[in-house]
PyMOL Python script that loads the backbone (N, CA, C, O; Angstrom):
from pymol import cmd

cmd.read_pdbstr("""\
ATOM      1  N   UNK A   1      62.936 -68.850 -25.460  1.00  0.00           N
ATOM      2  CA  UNK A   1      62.000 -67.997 -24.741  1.00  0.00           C
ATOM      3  C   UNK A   1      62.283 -68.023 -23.237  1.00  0.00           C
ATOM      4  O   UNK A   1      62.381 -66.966 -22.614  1.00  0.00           O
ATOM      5  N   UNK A   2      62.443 -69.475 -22.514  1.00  0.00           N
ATOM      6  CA  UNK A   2      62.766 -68.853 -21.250  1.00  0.00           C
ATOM      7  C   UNK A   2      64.126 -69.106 -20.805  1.00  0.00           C
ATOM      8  O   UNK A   2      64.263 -69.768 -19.776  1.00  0.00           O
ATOM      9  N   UNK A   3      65.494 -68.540 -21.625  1.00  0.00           N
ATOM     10  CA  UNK A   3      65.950 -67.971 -21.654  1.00  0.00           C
ATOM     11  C   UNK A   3      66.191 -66.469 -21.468  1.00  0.00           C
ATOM     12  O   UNK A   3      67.005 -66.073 -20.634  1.00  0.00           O
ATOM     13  N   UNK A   4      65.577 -65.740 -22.141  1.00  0.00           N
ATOM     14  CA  UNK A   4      65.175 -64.527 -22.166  1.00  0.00           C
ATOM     15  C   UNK A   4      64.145 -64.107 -20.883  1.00  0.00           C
ATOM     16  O   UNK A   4      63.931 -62.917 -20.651  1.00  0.00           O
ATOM     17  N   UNK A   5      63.604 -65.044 -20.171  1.00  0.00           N
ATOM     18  CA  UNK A   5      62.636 -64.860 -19.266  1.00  0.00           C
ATOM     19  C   UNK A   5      64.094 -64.507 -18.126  1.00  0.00           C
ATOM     20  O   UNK A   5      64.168 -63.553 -17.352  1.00  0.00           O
ATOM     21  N   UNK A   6      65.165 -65.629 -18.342  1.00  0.00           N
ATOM     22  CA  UNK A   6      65.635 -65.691 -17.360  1.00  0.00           C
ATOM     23  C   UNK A   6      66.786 -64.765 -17.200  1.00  0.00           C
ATOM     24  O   UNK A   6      67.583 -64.921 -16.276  1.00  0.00           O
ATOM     25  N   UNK A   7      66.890 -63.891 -17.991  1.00  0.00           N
ATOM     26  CA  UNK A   7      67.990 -62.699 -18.613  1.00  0.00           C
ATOM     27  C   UNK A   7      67.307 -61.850 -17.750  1.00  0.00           C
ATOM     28  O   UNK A   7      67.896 -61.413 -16.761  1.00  0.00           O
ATOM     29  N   UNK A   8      66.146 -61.550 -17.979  1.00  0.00           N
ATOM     30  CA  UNK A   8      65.114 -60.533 -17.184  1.00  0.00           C
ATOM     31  C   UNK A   8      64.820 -60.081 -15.963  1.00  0.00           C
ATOM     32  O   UNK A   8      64.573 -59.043 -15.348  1.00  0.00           O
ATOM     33  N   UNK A   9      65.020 -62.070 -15.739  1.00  0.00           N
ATOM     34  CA  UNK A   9      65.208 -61.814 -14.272  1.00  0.00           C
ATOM     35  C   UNK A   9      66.310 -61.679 -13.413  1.00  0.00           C
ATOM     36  O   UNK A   9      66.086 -61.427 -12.229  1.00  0.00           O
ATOM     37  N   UNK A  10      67.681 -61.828 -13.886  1.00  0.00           N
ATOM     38  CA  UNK A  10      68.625 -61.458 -13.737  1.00  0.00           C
ATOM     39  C   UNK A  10      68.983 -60.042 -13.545  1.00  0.00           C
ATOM     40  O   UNK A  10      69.443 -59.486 -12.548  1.00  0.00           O
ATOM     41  N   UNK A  11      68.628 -59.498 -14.890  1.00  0.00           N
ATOM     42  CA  UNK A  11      68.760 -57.861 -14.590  1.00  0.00           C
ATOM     43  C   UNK A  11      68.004 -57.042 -13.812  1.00  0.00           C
ATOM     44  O   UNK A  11      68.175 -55.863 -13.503  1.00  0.00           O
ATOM     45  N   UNK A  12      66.737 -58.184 -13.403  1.00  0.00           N
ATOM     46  CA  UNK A  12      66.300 -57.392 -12.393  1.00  0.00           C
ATOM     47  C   UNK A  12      66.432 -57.400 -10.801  1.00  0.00           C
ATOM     48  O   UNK A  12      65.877 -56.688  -9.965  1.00  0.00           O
ATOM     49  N   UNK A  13      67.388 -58.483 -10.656  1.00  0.00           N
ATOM     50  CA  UNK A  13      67.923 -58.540  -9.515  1.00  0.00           C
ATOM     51  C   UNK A  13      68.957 -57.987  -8.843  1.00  0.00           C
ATOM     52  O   UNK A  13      69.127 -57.729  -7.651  1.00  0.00           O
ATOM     53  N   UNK A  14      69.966 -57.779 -10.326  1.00  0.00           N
ATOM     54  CA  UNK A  14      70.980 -56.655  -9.991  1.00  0.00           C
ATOM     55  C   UNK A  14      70.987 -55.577  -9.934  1.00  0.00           C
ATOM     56  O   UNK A  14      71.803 -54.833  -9.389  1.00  0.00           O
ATOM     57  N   UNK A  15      69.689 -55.256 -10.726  1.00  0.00           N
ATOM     58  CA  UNK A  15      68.918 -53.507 -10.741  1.00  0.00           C
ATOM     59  C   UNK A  15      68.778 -53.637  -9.482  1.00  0.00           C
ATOM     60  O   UNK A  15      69.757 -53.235  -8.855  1.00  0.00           O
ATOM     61  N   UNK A  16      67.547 -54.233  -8.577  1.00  0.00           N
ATOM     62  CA  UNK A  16      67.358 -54.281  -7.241  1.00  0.00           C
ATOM     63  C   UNK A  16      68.457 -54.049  -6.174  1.00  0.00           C
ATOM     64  O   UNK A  16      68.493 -53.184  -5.299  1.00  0.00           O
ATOM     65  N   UNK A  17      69.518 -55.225  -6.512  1.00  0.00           N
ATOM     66  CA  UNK A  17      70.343 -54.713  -5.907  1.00  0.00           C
ATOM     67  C   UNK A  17      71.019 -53.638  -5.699  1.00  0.00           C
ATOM     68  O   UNK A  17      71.416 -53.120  -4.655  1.00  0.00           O
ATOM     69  N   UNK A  18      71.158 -53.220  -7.244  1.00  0.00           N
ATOM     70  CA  UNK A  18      72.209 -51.937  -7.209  1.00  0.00           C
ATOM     71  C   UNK A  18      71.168 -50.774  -6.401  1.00  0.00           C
ATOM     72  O   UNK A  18      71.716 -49.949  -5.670  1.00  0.00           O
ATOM     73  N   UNK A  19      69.961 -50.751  -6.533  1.00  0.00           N
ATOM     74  CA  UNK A  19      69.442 -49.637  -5.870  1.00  0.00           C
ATOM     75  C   UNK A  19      69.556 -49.557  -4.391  1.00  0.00           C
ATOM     76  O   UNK A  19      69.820 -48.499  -3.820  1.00  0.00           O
ATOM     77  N   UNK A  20      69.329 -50.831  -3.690  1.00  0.00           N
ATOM     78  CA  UNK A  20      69.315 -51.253  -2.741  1.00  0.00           C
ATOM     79  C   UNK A  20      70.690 -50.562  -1.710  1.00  0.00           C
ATOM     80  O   UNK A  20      70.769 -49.862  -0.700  1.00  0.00           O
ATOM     81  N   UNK A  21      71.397 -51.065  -2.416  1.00  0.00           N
ATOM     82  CA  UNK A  21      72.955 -50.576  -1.798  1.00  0.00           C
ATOM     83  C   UNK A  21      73.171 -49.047  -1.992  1.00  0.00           C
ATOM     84  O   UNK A  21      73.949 -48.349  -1.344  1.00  0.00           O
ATOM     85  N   UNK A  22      72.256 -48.605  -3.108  1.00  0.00           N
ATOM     86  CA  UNK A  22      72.520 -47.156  -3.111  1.00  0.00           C
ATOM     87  C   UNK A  22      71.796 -46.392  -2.436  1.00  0.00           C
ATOM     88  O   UNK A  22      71.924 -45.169  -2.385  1.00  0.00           O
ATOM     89  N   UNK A  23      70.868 -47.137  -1.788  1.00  0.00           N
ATOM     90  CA  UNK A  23      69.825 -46.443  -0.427  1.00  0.00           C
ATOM     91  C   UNK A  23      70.728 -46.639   0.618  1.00  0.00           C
ATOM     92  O   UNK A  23      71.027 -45.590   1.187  1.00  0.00           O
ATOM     93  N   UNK A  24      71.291 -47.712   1.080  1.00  0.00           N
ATOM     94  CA  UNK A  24      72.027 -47.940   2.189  1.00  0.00           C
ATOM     95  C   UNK A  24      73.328 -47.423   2.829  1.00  0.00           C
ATOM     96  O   UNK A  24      73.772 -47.396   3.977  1.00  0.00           O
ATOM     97  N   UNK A  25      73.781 -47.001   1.555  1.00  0.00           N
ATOM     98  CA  UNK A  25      75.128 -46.205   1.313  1.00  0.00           C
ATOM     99  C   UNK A  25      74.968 -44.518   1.779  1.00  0.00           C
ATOM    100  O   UNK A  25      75.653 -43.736   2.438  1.00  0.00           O
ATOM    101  N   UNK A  26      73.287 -44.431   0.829  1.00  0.00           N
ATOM    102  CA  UNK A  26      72.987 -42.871   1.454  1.00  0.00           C
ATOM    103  C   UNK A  26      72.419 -42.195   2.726  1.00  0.00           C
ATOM    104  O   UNK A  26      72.572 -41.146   3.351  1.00  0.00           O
ATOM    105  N   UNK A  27      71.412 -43.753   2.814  1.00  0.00           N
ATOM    106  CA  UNK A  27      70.708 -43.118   4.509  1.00  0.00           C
ATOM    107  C   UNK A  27      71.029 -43.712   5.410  1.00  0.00           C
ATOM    108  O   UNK A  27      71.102 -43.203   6.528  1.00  0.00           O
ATOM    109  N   UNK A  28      71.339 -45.089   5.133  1.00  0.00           N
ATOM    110  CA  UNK A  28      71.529 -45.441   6.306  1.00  0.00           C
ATOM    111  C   UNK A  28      72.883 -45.792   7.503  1.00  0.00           C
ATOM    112  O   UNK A  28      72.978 -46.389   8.576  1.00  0.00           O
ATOM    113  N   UNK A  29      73.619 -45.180   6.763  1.00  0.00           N
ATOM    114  CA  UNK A  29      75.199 -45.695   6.995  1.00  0.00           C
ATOM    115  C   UNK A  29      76.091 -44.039   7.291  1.00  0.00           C
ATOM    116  O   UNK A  29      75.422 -43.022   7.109  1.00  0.00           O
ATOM    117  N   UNK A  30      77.300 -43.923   7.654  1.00  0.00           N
ATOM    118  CA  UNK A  30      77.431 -42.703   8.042  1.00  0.00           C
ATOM    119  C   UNK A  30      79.149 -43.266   6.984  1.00  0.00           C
ATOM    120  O   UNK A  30      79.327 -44.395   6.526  1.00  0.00           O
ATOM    121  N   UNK A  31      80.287 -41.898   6.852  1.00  0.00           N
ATOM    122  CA  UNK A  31      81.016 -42.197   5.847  1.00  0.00           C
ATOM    123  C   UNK A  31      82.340 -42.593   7.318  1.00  0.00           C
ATOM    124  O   UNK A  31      83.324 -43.324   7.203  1.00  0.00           O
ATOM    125  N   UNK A  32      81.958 -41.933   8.405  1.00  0.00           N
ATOM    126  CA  UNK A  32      83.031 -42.776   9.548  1.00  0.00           C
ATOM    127  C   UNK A  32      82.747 -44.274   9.458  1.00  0.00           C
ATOM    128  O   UNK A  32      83.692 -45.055   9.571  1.00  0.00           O
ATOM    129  N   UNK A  33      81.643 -44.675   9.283  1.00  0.00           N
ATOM    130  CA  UNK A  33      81.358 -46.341   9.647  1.00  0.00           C
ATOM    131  C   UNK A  33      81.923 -46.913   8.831  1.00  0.00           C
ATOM    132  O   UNK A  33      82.546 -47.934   9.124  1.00  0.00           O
ATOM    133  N   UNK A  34      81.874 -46.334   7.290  1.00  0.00           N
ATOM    134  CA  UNK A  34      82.639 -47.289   6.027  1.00  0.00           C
ATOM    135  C   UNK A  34      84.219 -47.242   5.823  1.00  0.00           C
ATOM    136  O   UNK A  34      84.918 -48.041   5.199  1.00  0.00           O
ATOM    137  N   UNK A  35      84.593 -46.099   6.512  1.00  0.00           N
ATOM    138  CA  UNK A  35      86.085 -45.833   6.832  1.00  0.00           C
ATOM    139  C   UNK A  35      86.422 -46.858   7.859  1.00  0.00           C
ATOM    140  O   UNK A  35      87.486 -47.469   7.760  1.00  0.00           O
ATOM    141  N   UNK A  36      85.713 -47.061   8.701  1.00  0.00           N
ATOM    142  CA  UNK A  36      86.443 -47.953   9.608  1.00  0.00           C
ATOM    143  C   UNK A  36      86.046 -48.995   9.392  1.00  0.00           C
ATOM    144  O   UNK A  36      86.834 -49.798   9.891  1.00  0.00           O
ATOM    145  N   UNK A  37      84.827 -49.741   8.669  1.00  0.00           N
ATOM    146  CA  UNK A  37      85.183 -51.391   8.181  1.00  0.00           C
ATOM    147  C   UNK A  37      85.977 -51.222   7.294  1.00  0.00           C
ATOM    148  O   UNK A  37      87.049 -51.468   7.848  1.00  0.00           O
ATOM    149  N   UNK A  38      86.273 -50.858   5.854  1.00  0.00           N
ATOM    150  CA  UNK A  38      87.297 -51.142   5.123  1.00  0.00           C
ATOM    151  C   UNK A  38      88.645 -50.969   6.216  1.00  0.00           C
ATOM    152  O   UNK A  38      89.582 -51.760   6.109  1.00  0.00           O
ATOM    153  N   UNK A  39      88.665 -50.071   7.084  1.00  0.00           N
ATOM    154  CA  UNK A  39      90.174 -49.682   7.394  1.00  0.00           C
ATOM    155  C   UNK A  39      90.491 -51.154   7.861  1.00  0.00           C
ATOM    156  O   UNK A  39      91.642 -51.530   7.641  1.00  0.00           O
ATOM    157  N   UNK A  40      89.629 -52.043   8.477  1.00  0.00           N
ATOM    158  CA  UNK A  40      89.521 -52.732   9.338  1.00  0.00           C
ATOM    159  C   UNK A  40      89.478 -53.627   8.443  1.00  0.00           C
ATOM    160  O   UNK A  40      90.658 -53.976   8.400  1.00  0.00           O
ATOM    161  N   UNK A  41      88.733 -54.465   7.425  1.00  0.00           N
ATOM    162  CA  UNK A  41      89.197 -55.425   6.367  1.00  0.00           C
ATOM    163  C   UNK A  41      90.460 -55.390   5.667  1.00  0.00           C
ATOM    164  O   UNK A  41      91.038 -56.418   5.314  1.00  0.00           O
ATOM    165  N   UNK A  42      90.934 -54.131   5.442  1.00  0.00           N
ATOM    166  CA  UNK A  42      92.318 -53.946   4.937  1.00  0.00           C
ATOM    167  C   UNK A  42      93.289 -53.682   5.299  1.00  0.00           C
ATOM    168  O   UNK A  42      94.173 -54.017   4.511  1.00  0.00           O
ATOM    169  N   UNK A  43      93.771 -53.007   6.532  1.00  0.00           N
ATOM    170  CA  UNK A  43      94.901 -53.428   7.701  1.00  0.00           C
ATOM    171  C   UNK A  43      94.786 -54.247   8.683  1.00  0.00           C
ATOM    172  O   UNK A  43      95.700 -54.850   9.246  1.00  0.00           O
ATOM    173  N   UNK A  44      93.683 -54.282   8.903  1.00  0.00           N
ATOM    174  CA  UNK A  44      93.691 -55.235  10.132  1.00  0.00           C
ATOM    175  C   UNK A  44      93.432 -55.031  11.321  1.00  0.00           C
ATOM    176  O   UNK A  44      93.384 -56.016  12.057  1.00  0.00           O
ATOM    177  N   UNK A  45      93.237 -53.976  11.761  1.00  0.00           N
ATOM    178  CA  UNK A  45      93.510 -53.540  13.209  1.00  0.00           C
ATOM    179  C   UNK A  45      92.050 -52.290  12.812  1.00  0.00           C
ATOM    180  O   UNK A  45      91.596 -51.820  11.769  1.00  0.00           O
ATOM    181  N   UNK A  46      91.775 -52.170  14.046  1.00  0.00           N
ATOM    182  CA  UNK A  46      90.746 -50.519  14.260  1.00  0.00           C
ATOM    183  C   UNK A  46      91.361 -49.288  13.842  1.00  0.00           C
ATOM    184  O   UNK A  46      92.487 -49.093  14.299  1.00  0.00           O
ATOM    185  N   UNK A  47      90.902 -48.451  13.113  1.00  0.00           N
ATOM    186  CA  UNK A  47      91.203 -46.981  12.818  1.00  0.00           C
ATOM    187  C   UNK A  47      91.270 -46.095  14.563  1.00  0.00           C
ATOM    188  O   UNK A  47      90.241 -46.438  15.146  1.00  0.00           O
ATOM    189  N   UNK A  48      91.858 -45.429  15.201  1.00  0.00           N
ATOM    190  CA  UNK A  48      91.867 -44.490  15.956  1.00  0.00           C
ATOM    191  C   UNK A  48      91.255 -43.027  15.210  1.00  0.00           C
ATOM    192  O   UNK A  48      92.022 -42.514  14.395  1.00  0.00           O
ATOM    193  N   UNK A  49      90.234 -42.499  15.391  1.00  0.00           N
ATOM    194  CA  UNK A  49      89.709 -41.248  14.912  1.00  0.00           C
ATOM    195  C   UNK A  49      90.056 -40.511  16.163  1.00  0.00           C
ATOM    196  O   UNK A  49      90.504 -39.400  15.880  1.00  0.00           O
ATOM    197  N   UNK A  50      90.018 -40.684  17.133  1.00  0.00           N
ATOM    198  CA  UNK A  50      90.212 -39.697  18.243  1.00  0.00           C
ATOM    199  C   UNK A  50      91.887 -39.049  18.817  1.00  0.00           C
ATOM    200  O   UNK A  50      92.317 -37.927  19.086  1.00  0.00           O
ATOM    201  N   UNK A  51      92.587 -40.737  18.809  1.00  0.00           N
ATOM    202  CA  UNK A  51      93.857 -40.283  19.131  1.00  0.00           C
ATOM    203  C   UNK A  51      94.573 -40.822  17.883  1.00  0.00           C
ATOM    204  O   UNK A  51      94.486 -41.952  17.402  1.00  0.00           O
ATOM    205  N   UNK A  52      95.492 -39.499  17.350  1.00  0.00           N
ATOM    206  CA  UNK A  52      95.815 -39.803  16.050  1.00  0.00           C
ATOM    207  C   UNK A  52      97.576 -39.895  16.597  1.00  0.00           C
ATOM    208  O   UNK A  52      98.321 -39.023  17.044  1.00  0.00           O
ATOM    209  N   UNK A  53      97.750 -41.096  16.369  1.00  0.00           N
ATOM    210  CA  UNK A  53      98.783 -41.168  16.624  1.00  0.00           C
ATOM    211  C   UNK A  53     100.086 -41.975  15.087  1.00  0.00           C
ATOM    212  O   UNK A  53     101.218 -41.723  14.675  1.00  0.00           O
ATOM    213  N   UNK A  54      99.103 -42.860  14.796  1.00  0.00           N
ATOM    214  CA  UNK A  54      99.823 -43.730  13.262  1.00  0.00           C
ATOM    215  C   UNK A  54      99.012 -42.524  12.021  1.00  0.00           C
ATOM    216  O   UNK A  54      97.955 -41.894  11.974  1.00  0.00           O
ATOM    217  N   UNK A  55     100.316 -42.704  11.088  1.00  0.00           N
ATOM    218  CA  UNK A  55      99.870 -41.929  10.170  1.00  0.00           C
ATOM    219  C   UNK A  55      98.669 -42.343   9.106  1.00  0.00           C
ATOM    220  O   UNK A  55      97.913 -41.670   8.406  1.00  0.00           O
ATOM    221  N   UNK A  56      98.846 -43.736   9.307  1.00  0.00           N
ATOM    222  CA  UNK A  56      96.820 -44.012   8.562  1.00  0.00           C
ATOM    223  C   UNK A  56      96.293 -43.604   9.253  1.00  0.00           C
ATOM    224  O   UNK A  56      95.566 -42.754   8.739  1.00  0.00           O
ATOM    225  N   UNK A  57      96.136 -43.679  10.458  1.00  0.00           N
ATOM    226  CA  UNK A  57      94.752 -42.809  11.226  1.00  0.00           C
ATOM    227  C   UNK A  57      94.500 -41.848  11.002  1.00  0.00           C
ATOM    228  O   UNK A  57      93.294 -41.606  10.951  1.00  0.00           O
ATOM    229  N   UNK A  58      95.618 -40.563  10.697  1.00  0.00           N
ATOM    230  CA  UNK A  58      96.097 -39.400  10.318  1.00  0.00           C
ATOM    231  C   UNK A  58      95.299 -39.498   8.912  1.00  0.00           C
ATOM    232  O   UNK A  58      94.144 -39.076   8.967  1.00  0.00           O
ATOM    233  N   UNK A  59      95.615 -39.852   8.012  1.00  0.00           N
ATOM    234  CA  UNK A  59      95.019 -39.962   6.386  1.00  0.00           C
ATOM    235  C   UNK A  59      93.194 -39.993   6.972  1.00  0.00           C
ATOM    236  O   UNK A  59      92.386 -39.070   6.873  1.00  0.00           O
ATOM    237  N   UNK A  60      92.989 -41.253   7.517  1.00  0.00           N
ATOM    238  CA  UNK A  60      91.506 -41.859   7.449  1.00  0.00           C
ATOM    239  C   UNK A  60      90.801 -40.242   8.088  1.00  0.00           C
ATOM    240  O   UNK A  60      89.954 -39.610   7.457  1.00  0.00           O
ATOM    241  N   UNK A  61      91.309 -39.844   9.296  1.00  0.00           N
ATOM    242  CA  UNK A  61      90.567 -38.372  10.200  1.00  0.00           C
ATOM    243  C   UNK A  61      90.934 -37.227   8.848  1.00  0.00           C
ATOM    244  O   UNK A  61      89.987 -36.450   8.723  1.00  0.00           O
ATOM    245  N   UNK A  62      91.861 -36.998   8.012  1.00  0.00           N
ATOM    246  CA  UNK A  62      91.518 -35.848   6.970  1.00  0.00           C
ATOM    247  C   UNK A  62      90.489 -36.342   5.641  1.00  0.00           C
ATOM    248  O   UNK A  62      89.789 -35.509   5.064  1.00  0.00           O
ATOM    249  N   UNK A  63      90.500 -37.844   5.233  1.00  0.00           N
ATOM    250  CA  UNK A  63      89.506 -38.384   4.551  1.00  0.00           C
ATOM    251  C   UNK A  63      87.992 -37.716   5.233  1.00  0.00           C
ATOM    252  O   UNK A  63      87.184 -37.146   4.500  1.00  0.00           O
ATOM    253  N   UNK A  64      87.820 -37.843   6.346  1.00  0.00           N
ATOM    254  CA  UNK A  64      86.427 -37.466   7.081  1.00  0.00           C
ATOM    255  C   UNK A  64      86.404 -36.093   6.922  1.00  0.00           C
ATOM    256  O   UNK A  64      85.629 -35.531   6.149  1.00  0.00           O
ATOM    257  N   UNK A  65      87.111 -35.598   7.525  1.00  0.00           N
ATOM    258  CA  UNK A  65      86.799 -33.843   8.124  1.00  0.00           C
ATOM    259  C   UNK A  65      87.642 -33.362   7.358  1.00  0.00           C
ATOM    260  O   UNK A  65      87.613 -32.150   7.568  1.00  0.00           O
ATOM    261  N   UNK A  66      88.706 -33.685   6.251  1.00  0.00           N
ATOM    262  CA  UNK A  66      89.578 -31.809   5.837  1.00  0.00           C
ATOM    263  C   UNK A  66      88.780 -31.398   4.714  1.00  0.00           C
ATOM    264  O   UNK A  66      88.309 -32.301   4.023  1.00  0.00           O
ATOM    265  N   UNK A  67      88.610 -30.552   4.493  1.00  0.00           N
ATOM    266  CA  UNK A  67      87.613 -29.949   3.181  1.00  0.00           C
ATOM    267  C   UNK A  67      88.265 -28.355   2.841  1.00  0.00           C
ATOM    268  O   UNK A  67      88.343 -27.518   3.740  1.00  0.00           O
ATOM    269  N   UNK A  68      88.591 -28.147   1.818  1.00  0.00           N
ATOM    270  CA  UNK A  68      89.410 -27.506   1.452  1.00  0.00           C
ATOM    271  C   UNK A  68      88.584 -26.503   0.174  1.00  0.00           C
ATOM    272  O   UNK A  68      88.371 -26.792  -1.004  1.00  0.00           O
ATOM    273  N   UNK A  69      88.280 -25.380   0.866  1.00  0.00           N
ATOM    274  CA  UNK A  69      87.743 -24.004   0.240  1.00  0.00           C
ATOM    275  C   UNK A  69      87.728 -23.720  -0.921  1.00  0.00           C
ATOM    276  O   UNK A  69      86.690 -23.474  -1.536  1.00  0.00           O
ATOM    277  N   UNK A  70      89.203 -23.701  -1.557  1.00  0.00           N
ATOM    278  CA  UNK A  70      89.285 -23.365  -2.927  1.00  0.00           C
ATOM    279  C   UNK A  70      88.708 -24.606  -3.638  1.00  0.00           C
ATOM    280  O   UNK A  70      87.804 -24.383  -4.444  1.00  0.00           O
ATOM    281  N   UNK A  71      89.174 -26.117  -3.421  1.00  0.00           N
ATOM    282  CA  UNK A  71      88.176 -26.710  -4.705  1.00  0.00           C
ATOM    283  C   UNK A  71      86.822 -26.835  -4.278  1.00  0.00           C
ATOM    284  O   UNK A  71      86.275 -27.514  -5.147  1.00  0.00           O
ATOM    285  N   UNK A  72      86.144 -26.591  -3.556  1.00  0.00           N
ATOM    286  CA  UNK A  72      84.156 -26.347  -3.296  1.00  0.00           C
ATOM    287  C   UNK A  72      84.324 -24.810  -4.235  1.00  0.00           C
ATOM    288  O   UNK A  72      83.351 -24.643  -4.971  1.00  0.00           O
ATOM    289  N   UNK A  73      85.147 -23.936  -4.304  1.00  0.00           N
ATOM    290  CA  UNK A  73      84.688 -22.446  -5.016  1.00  0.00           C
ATOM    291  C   UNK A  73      85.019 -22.882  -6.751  1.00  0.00           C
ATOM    292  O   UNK A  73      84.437 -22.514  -7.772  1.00  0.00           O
ATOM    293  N   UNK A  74      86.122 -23.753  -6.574  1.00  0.00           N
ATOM    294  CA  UNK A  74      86.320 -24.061  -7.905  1.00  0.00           C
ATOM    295  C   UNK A  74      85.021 -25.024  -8.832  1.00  0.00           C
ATOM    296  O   UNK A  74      84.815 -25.019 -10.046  1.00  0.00           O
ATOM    297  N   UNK A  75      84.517 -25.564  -8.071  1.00  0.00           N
ATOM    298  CA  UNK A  75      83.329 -27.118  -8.461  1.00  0.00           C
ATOM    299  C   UNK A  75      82.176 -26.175  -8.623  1.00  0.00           C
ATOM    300  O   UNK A  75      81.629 -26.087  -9.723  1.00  0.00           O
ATOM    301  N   UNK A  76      81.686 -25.312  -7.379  1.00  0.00           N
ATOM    302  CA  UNK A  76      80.778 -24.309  -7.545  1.00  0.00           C
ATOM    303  C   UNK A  76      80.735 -23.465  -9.380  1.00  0.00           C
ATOM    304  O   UNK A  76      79.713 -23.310 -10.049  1.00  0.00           O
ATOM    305  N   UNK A  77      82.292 -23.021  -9.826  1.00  0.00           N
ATOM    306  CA  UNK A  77      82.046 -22.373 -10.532  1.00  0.00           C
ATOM    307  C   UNK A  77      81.982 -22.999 -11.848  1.00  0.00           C
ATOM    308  O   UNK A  77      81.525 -22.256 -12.717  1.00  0.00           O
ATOM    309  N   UNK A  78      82.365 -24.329 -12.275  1.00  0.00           N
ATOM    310  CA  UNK A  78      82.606 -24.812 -12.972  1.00  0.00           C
ATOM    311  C   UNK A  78      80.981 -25.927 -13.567  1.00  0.00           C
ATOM    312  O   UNK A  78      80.626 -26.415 -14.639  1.00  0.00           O
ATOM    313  N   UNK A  79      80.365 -25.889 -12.013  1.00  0.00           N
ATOM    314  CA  UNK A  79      78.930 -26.477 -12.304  1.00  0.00           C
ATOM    315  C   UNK A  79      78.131 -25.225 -12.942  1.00  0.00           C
ATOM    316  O   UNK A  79      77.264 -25.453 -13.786  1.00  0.00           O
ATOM    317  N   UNK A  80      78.450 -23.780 -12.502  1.00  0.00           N
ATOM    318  CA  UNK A  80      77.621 -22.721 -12.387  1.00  0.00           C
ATOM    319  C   UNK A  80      77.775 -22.883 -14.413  1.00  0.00           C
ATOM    320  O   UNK A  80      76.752 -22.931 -15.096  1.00  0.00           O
ATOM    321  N   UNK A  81      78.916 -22.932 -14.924  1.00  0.00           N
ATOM    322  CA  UNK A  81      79.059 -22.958 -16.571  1.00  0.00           C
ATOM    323  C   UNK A  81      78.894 -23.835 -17.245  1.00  0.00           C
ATOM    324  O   UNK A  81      79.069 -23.790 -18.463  1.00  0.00           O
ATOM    325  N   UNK A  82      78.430 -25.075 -16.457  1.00  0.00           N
ATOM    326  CA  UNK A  82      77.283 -25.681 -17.193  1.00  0.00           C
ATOM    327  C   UNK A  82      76.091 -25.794 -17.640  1.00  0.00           C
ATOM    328  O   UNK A  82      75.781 -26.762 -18.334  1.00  0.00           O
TER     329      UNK A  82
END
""", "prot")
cmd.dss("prot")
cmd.show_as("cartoon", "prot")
cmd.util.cbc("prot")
cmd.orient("prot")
C-alpha cells in the first residue's frame, strides 16, 4: 500500500514538472534565449546574432528568422484536410 502511495507521488511530481517547464518554455522564455544557452553549452563560446560572421551563427540567425512560404501554405492545407 505505501508503495503505491509512493508511485503516486512520483507521477505527480513529474506531471508537475512536466507542466511546469511547459509554461516556462511558452511564456516565459523567448526562442533567441534557448538558442543561445544551448549554443553556449554546446560549443562553447556566445552565438553572434548580429554580426554573422562563423557559419553556426549563420545556421542559429536562419533557425530564428528564415520562414519559408511554401511549407506554412503546405501545413495550412494539409491541417485544412483534417
Amino acid at each position: 500500500m505505501k508503495l503505491i502511495i509512493k508511485i503516486k507521488e512520483i507521477d505527480l511530481l513529474l506531471f508537475s514538472y512536466d507542466k511546469l517547464s511547459e509554461l516556462y518554455y511558452k511564456y516565459l522564455t523567448t526562442d533567441e534565449k534557448i538558442i543561445k544557452r544551448i549554443f553556449k553549452e554546446r560549443v562553447g563560446r556566445s552565438v553572434n546574432l548580429e554580426n554573422l560572421v562563423k557559419y553556426n551563427d549563420k545556421l542559429q540567425w536562419l533557425k530564428l528568422y528564415w520562414r519559408d512560404v511554401q511549407i506554412d501554405l503546405r501545413l495550412g492545407i494539409m491541417l485544412r484536410k483534417k
